[in-house]
C-alpha positions in Angstrom: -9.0 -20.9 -2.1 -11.7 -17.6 -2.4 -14.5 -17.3 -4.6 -13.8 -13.4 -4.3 -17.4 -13.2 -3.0 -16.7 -10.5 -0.1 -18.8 -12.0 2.7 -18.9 -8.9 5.2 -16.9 -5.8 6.1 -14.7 -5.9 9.0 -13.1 -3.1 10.7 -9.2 -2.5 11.9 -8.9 -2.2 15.5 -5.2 -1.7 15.6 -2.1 -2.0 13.3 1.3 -2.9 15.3 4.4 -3.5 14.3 6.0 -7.4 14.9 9.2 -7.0 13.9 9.9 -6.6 10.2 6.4 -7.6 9.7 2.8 -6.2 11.0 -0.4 -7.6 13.4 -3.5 -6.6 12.1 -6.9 -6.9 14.4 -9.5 -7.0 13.0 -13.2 -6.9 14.3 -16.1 -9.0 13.0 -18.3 -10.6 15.2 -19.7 -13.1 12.4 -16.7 -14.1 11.0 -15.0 -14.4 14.3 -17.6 -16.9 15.9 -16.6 -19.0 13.5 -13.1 -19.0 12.7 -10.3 -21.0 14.4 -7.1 -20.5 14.7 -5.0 -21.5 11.5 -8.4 -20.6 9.5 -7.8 -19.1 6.1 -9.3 -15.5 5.1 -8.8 -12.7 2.6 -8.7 -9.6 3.8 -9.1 -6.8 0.9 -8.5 -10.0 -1.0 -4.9 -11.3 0.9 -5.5 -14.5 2.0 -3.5 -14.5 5.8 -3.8 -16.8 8.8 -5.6 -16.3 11.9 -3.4 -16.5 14.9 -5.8 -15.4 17.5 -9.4 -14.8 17.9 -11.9 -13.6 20.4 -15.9 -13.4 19.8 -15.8 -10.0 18.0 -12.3 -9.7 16.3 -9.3 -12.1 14.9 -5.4 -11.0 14.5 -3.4 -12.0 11.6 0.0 -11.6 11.3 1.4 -9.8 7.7 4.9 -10.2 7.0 7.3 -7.8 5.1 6.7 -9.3 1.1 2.7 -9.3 1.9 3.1 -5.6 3.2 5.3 -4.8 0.1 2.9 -6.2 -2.6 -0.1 -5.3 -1.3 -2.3 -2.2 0.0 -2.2 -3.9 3.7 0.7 -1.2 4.6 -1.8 1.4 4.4 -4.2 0.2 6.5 -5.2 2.0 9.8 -7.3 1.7 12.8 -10.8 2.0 12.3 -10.4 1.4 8.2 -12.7 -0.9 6.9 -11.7 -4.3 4.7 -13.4 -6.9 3.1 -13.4 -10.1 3.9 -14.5 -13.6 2.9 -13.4 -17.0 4.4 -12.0 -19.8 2.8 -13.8 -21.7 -0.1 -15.3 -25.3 1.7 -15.4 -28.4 -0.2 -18.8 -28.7 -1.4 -19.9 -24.7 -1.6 -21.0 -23.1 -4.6 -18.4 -21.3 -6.7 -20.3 -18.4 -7.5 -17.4 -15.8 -8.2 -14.4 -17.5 -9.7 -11.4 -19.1 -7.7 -9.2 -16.8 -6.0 -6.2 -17.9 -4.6 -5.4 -14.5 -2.5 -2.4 -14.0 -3.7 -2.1 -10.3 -5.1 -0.2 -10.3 -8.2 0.6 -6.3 -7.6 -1.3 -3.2 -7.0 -3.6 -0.8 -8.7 -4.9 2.9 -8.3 -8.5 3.8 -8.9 -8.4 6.3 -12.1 -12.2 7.5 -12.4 -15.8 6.4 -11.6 -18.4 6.8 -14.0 -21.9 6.9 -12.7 -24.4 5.5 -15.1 -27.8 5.4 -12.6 -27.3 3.3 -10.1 -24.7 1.4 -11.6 -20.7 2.7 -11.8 -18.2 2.0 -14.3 -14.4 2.5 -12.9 -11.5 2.1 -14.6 -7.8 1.5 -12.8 -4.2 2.2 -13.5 -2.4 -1.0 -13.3 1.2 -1.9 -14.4 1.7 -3.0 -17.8 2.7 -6.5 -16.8 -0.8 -7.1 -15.2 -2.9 -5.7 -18.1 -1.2 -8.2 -20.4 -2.7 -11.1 -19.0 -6.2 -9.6 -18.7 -8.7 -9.5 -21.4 -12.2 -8.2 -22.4 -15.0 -10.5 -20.4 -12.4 -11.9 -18.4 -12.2 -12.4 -14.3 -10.4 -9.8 -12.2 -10.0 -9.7 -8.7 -10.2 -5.9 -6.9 -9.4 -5.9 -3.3 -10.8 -9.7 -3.1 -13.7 -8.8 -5.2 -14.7 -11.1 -8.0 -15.2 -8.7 -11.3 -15.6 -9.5 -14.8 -13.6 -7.2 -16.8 -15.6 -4.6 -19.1 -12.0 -3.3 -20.9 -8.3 -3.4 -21.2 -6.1 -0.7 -22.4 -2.0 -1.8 -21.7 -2.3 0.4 -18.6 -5.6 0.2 -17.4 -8.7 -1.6 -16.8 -12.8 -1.1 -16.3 -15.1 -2.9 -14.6 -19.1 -2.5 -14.0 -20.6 -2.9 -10.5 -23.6 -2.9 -9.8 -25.5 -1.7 -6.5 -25.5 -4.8 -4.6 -21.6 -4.7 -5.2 -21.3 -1.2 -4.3 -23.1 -1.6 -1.0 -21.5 -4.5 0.5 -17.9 -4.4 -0.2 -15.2 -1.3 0.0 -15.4 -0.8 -3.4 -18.3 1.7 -3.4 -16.2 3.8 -1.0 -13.2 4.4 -2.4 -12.0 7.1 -4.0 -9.7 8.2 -7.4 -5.8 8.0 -6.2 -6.7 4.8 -3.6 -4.9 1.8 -4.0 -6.6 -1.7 -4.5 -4.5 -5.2 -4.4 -5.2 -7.1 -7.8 -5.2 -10.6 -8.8 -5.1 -11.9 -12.2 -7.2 -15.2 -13.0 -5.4 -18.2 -12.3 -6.0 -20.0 -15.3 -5.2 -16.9 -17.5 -1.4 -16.5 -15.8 -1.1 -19.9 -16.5 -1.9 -19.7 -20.3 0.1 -16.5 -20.4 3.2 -18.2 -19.1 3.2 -21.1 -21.2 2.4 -19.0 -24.8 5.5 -16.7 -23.0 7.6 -19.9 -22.9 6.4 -21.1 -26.4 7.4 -17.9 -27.6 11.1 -17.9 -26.5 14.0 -19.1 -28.6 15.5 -22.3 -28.3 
């Protein structure tokens, strides 16, 4: 479990391929003092395991589904990705809970620049923007976002500066990609109204 509270920004060191999946290395010093192997973290919001570490980086291994549903294909060396380690018992919840598991992907649309603070609104799939609503909790590339509106295609959020400094979300451009997760608590009330809804 996440908070979707992006703790630092790591940077890709190397993308290989392992077989049908991929190794990703990324470098951290932080993080990477204090992670051990098997340790949980979301990486642009995909929770993966660490299956080797040094001082400075860590290596996770992504396998074909993760790289199909997620914007982890795209990633190159020296692209940068947020990251955040696994929720401890006992730590303030100060996002929402994230599991890190991306429910599909999303494309930036625009940004609107009000001062310092942005509005920017996505293209999602239709699916997705069903079970979001209006003041709700999105998560954007492991982000934890309340959500500002909902159209049945798309969605805005509002960051402000702190959140545009500190995670990849201030860098990103209209046409990029972003992995999305719905709320947990919301899929779950969407599927069981779906399954109320069905015939007998």
């Amino acid at each position: 479990m996440f908070t979707g509270l992006v703790e630092r920004l790591g940077t890709v060191r190397s993308v290989t391929t392992d077989g049908t999946g991929t190794l990703l290395h990324i470098e951290e010093p932080t993080i990477a003092a204090d992670l051990p192997i098997g340790a949980s973290v979301a990486v642009n919001g995909v929770c993966l395991t660490v299956v080797a570490r040094d001082d400075w980086a860590f290596l996770f291994q992504a396998g074909p589904e993760t790289l199909r549903l997620t914007n982890l294909s795209e990633l190159r060396a020296g692209a940068r990705v947020n990251l955040e380690r696994a929720l401890r018992i006992g730590d303030r919840l100060g996002g929402h809970i994230v599991q890190g598991h991306v429910d599909g992907v999303g494309t930036i649309a625009r940004r609107e620049r009000q001062g310092d603070w942005e509005t920017i609104w996505f293209d999602c799939p239709p699916d997705l923007a069903r079970q979001m609503i209006r003041k709700g909790s999105i998560t954007v590339d492991g982000v934890s976002l309340t959500l500002v509106d909902v159209t049945p295609t798309q969605f805005s959020v509002a960051l402000i500066p702190h959140t545009l400094a500190v995670t990849m979300l201030g860098f990103k451009q209209p046409g990029d990609k972003v992995n999305l997760e719905i709320d947990m608590f919301a899929k779950y009330v969407f599927k069981c109204i779906e399954q109320m809804e069905r015939p007998i």
